[in-house]
VEXKE-948266 format. One line per 8 residues: number of its first residue (from 1); their letters; for each residue x, y, z of N, C-alpha, C. Coordinates in pm, whole numbers. Layout:
<nodes>
NUM	a	X Y Z X Y Z X Y Z; ...
</nodes>
This chain:
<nodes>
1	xxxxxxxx	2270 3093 760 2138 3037 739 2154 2895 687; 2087 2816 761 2079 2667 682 1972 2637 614; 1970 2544 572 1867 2521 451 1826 2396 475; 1686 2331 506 1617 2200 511 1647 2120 367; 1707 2050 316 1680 1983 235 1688 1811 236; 1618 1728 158 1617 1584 166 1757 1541 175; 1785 1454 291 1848 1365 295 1868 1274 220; 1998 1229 166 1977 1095 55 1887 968 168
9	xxxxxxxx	1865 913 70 1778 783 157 1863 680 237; 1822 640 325 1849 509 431 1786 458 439; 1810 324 488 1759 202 500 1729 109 607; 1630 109 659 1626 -2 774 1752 -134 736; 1798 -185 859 1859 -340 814 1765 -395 706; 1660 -424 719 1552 -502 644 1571 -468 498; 1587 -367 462 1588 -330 335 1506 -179 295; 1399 -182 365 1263 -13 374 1381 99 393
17	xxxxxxxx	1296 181 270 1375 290 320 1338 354 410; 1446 492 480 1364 544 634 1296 653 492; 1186 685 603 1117 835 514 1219 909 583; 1193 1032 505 1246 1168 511 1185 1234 649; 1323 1253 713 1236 1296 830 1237 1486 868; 1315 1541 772 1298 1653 714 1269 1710 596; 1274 1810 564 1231 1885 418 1102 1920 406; 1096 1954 250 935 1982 172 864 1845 187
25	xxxxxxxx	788 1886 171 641 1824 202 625 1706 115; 624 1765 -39 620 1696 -123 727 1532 -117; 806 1569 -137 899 1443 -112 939 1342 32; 892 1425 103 840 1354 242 732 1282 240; 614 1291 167 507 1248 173 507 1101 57; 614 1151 -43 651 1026 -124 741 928 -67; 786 976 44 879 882 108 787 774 193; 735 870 292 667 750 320 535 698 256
33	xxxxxxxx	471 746 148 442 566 36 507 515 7; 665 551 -34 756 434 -57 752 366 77; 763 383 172 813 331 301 703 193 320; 584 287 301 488 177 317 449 75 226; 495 88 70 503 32 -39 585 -106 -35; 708 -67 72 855 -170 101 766 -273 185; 707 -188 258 647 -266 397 593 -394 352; 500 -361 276 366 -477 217 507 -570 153
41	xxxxxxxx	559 -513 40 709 -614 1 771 -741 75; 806 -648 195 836 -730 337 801 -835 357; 634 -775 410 563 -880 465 544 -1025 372; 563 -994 250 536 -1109 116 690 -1190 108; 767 -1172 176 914 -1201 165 898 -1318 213; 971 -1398 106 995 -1526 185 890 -1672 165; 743 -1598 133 650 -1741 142 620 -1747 -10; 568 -1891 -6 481 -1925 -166 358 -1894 -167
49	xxxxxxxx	317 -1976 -286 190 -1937 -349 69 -2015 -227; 97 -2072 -162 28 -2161 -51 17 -2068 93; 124 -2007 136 126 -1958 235 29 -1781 192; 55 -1725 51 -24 -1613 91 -125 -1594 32; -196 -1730 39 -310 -1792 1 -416 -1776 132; -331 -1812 233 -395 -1804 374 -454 -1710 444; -623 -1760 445 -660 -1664 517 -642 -1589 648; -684 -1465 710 -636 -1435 819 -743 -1535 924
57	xxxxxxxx	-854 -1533 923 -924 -1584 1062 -1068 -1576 997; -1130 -1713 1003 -1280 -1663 948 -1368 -1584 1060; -1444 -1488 1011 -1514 -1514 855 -1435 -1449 787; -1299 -1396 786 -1246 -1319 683 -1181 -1437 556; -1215 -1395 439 -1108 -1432 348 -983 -1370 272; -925 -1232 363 -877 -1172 349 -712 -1244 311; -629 -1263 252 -499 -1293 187 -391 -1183 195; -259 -1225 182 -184 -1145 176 -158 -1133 0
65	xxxxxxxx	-210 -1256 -66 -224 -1216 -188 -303 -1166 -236; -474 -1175 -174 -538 -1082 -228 -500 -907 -176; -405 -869 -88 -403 -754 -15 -340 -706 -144; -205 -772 -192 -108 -716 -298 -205 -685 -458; -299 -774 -448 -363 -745 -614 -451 -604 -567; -519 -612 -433 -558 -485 -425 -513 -375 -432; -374 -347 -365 -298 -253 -382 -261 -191 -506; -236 -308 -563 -214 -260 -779 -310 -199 -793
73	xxxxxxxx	-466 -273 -743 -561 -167 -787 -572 -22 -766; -556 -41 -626 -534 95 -586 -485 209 -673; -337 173 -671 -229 236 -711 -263 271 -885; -340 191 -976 -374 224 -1094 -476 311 -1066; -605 296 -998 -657 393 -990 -681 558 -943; -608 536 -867 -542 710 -787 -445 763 -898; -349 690 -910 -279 792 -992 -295 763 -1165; -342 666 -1239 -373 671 -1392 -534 719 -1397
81	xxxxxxxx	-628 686 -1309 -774 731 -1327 -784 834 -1285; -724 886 -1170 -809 990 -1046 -687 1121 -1131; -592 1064 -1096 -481 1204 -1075 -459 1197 -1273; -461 1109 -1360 -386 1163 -1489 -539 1159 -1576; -620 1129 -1555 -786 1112 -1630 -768 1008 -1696; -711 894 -1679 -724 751 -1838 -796 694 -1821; -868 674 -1873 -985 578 -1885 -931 426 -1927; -850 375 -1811 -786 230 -1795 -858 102 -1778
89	xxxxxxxx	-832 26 -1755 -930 -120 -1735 -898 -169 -1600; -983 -254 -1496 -890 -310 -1429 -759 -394 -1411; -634 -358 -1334 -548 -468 -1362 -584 -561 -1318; -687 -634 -1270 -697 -801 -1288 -879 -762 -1316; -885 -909 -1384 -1045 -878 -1418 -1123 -928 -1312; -1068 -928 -1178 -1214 -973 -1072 -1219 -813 -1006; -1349 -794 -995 -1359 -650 -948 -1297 -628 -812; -1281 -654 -787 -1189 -594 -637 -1059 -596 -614
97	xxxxxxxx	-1010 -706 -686 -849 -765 -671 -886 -858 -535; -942 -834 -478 -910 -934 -364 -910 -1084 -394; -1008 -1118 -504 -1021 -1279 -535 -911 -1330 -583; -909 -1449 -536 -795 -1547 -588 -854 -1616 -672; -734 -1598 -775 -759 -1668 -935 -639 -1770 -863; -704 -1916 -919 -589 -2015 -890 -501 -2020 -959; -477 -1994 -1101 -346 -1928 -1215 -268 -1850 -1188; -314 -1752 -1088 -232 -1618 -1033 -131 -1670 -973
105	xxxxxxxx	8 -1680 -897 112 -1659 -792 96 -1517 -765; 194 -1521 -685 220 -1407 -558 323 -1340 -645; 411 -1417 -742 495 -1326 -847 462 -1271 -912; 377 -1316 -989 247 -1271 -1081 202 -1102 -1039; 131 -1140 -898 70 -1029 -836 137 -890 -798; 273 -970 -744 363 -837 -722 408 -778 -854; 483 -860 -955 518 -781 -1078 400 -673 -1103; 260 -724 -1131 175 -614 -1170 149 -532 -1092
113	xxxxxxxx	185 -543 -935 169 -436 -859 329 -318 -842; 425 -433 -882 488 -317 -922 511 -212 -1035; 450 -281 -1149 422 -229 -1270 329 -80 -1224; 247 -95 -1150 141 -23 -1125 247 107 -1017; 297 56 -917 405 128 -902 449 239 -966; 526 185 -1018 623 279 -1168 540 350 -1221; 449 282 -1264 378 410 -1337 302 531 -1241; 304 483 -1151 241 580 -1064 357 686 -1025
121	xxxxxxxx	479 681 -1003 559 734 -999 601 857 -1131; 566 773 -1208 568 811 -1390 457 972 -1384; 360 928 -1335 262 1003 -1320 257 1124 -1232; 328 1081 -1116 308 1210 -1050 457 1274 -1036; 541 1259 -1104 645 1316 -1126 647 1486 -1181; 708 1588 -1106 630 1694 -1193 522 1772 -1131; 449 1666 -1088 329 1768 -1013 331 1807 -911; 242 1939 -874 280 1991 -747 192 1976 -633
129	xxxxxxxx	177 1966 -497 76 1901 -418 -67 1957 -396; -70 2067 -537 -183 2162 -546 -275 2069 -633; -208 2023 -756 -248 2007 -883 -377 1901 -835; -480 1869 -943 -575 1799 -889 -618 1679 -1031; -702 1596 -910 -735 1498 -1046 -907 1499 -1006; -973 1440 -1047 -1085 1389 -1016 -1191 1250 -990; -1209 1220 -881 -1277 1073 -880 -1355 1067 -934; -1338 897 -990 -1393 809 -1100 -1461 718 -1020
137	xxxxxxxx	-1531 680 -904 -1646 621 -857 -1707 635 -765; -1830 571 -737 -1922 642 -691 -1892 575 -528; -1948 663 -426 -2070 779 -439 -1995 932 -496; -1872 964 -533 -1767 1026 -484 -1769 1076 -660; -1813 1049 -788 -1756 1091 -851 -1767 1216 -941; -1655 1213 -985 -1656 1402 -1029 -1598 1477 -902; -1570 1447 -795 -1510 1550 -674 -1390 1577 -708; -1376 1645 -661 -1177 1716 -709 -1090 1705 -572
145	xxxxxxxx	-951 1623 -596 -884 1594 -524 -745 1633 -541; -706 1670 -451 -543 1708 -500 -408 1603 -510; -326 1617 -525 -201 1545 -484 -155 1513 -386; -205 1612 -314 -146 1598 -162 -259 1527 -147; -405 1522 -132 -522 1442 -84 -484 1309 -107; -440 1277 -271 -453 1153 -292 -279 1075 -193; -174 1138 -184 -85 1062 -84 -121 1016 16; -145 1146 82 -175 1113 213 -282 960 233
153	xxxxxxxx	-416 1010 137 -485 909 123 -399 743 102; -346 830 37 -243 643 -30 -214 606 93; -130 700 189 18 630 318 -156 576 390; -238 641 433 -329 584 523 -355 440 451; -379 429 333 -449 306 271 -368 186 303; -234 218 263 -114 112 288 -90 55 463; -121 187 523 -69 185 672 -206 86 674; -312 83 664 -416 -15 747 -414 -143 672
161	xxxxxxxx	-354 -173 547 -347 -306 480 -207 -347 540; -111 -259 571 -28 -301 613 8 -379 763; -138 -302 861 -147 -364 978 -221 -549 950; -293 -492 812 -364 -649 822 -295 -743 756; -137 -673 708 -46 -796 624 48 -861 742; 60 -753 856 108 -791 952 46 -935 1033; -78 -912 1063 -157 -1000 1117 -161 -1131 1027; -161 -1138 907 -183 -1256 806 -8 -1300 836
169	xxxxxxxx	104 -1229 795 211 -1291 814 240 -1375 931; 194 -1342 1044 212 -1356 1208 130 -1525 1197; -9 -1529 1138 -104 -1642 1092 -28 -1766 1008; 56 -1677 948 126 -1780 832 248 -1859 896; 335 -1813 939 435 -1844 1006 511 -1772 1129; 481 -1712 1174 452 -1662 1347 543 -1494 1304; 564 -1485 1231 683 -1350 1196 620 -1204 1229; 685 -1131 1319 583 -1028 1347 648 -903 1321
177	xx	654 -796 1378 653 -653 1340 692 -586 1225; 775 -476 1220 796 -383 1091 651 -374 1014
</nodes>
């Protein structure tokens, strides 16, 4: 009898790790948010505070720096609001993350989005893809969501910011896939 278990991790050339393309559920499903976590990383590789400043195409004012402050948001709110109950603040004080503060860099943005990271990791360490948290805004709040809801939710969130970090990188300096 053999036994499915996780593969140690690999790595694209690029640096992303591959997800798990066997095993439990659970750690497959953390693989690829990491996967998609690297991705957005990626796409920020390489430019300054000027280049991911740039919008994609009006009327959007969409950024690859505002994509990354959103993501922190994200990532604080699913797993310190939704999944652990803290009653946290936003990590940046413009309500969305998307606005650009001209004080901010792109270093700036990523440190706190990786900060937000870690702790999210911190957080769901332990739990099982049953366990549940509950949303904190509206129209949605008070509903009960699980672990598994909120990943999956995450890889989708990343996968469609990630198509639009693609498109902004491609805008910025012609660099395309992954």
């Amino acid at each position: 009898m053999t036994h499915n278990t996780p593969q140690a991790p690999h790595t694209l050339p690029d640096g992303r790790p591959i997800p798990l393309l066997t095993g439990p559920e659970h750690p497959m499903l953390e693989s690829w948010l990491d996967f998609h976590r690297a991705t957005l990383e990626l796409k920020c590789r390489g430019l300054d505070d000027t280049q991911v400043r740039k919008a994609s195409a009006e009327p959007s004012s969409l950024t690859l720096l505002g994509l990354v402050q959103h993501l922190a948001e994200v990532e604080r709110n699913w797993f310190q609001r939704v999944l652990a109950g803290l009653d946290v603040p936003p990590v940046f004080e413009e309500a969305t993350g998307y606005a650009l503060d001209p004080r901010r860099g792109l270093e700036e943005a990523l440190g706190a989005w990786r900060r937000e990271v870690a702790r999210g990791r911190e957080l769901l360490a332990g739990r099982d893809l049953e366990d549940t948290g509950r949303i904190v805004d509206e129209p949605m709040t008070g509903v009960e969501v699980s672990v598994r809801w909120v990943l999956v939710h995450l890889i989708e969130e990343y996968a469609r910011h990630n198509g639009h970090a693609d498109i902004l990188r491609e805008r910025i300096d012609g660099v395309t896939g992954a």
